[in-house]
C-alpha atoms as one frame of an Amber mdcrd trajectory, in Angstrom:
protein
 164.204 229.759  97.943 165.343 232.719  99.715 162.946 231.694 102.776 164.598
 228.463 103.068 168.040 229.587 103.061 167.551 232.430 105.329 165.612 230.106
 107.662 168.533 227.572 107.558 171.397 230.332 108.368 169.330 231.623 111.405
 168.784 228.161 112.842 172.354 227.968 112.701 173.137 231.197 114.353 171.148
 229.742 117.359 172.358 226.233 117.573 175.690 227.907 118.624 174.312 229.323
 121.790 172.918 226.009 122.694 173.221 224.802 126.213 174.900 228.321 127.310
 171.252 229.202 129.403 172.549 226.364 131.759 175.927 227.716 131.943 175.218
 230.771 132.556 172.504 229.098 135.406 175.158 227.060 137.198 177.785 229.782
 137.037 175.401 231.994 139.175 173.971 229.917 141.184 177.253 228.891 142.308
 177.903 232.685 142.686 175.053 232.881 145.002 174.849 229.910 146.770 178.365
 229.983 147.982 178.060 233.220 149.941 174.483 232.295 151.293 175.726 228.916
 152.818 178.806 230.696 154.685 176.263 232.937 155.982 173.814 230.472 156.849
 177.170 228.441 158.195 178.372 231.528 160.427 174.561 232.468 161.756 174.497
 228.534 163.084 178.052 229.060 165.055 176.852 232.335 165.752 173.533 231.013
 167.887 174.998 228.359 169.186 177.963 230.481 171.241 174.730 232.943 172.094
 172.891 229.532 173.981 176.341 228.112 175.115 176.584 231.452 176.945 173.360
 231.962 178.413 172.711 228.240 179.030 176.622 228.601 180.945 175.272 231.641
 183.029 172.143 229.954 184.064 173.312 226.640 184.912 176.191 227.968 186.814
 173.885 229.721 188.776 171.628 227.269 189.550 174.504 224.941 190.811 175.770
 227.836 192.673 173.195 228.659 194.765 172.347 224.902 195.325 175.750 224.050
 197.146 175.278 222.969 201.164 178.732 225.089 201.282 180.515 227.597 199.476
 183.379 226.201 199.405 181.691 223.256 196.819 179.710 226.314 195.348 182.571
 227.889 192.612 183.750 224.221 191.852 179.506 223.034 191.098 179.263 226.404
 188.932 182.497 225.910 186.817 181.420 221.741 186.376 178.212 223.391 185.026
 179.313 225.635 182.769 181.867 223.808 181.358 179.265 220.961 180.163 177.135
 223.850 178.664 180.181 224.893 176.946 180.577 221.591 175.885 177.207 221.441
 175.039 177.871 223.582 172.190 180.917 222.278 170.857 183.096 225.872 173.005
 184.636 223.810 175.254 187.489 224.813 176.783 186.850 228.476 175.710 184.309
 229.604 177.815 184.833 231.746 180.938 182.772 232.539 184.286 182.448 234.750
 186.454 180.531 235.159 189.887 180.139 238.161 192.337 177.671 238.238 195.016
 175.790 240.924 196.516 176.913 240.507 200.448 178.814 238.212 202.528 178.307
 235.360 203.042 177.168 234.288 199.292 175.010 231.468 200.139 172.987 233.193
 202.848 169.082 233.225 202.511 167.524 235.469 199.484 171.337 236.295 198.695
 172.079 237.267 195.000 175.201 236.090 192.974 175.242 237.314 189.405 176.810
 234.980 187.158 178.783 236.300 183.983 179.498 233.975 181.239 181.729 235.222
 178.142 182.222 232.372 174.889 184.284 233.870 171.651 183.192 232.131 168.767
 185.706 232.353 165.533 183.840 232.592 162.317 184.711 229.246 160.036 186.528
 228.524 157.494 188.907 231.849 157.993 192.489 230.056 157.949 194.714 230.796
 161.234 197.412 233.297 159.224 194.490 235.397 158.339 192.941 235.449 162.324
 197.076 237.002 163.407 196.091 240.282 161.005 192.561 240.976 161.574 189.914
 239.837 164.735 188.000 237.832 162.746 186.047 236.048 166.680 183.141 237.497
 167.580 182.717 237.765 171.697 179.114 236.786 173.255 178.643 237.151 177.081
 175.389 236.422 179.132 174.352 237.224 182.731 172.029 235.378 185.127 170.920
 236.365 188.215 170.594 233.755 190.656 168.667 234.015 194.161 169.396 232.056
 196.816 166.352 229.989 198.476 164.495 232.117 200.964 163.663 229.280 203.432
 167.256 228.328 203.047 168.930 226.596 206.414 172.302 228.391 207.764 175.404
 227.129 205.820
């Protein structure tokens, strides 16, 4: 009879950790997953503001260097970078810059070298915390454009 009461208590001992194996199992996956999916969630804004840039830089470029003038030349680069921008959900807070390698820009074999900078913020960080600590992360790309060799005068 001693079996049988002894067998009795210690099924009784365990049915009061029953069902605590799945607590325990939610509470840390929750404790894991969280973290994971903000990095997964930063990595994505992260590569998108590295594209936005370099697509930016080599778009402007292009549209640069295939203006008849230079005076339509700054005005096609800025329309194309601000779509790529777009593009990537940065709009409005890209920025471009051009510099050529003589005078004038647009003359046969010239180079311009096209400088695109995009900050991207990391999400979900609340506005009163961005005033105390940098919490944007700036991504710049540079193309190299070359102006047509068989080019006619501008």
């Amino acid at each position: 009879m001693t079996t049988w009461w002894a067998a009795l208590r210690r099924r009784r001992a365990c049915s009061a950790e029953n069902g605590s194996a799945v607590v325990e199992f939610v509470f840390l996956a929750v404790l894991m997953l969280v973290p994971l999916i903000y990095l997964v969630m930063t990595l994505g804004r992260l590569q998108a503001g590295a594209y936005a840039a370099s697509a930016a830089a080599r778009e402007a470029g292009r549209a640069y260097t295939t203006a008849s003038t230079e005076a339509e030349a700054e005005g096609r680069a800025d329309a194309a970078a601000s779509i790529a921008f777009e593009d990537q959900g940065f709009g409005g807070t890209g920025r471009l810059s051009l510099s050529c390698d003589g005078t004038p820009c647009l003359r046969p074999e010239g180079r311009i070298e096209v400088t695109s900078v995009v900050t991207v913020p990391l999400p979900l960080v609340p506005s009163f915390a961005r005033d105390v600590v940098p919490l944007e992360v700036p991504l710049s790309a540079t193309h190299v454009a070359v102006v047509d060799r068989f080019r006619g005068a501008p």
